[in-house]
C-alpha positions in Angstrom: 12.6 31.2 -27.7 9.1 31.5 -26.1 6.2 33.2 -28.0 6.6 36.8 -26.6 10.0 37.1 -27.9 8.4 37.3 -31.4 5.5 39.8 -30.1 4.8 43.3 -31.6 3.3 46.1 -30.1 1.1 48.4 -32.3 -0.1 51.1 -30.1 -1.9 52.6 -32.4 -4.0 50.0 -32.2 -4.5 50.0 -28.2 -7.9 50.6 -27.1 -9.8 51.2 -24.3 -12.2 47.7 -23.9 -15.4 47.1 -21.3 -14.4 44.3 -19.3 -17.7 42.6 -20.6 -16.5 42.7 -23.8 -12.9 40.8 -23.2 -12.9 37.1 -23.6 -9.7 36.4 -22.4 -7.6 38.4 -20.2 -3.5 38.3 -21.3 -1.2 40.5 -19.6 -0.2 43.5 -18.1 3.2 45.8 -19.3 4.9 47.4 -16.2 5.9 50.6 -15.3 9.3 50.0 -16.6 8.4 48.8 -19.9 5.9 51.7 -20.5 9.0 54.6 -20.4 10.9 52.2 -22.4 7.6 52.3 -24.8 7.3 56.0 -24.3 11.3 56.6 -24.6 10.9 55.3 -28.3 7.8 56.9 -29.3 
């Protein structure tokens, strides 16, 4: 299995960032993903 598979989400921890601030960029969730998110919530 890669690395994702093992990834957890906290979205109470998801914050808004200046771009300045990020080091390193990662990823992006699509639109899909985000009702599945939302479904759960």
């Amino acid at each position: 299995m890669d690395r994702l598979s093992y990834s957890l989400i906290l979205l109470e921890q998801i914050r808004t960032l200046d771009k300045q601030r990020l080091q390193e960029y990662i990823g992006t969730f699509d639109r899909r993903f985000m009702v599945s998110v939302d479904t759960l919530s």
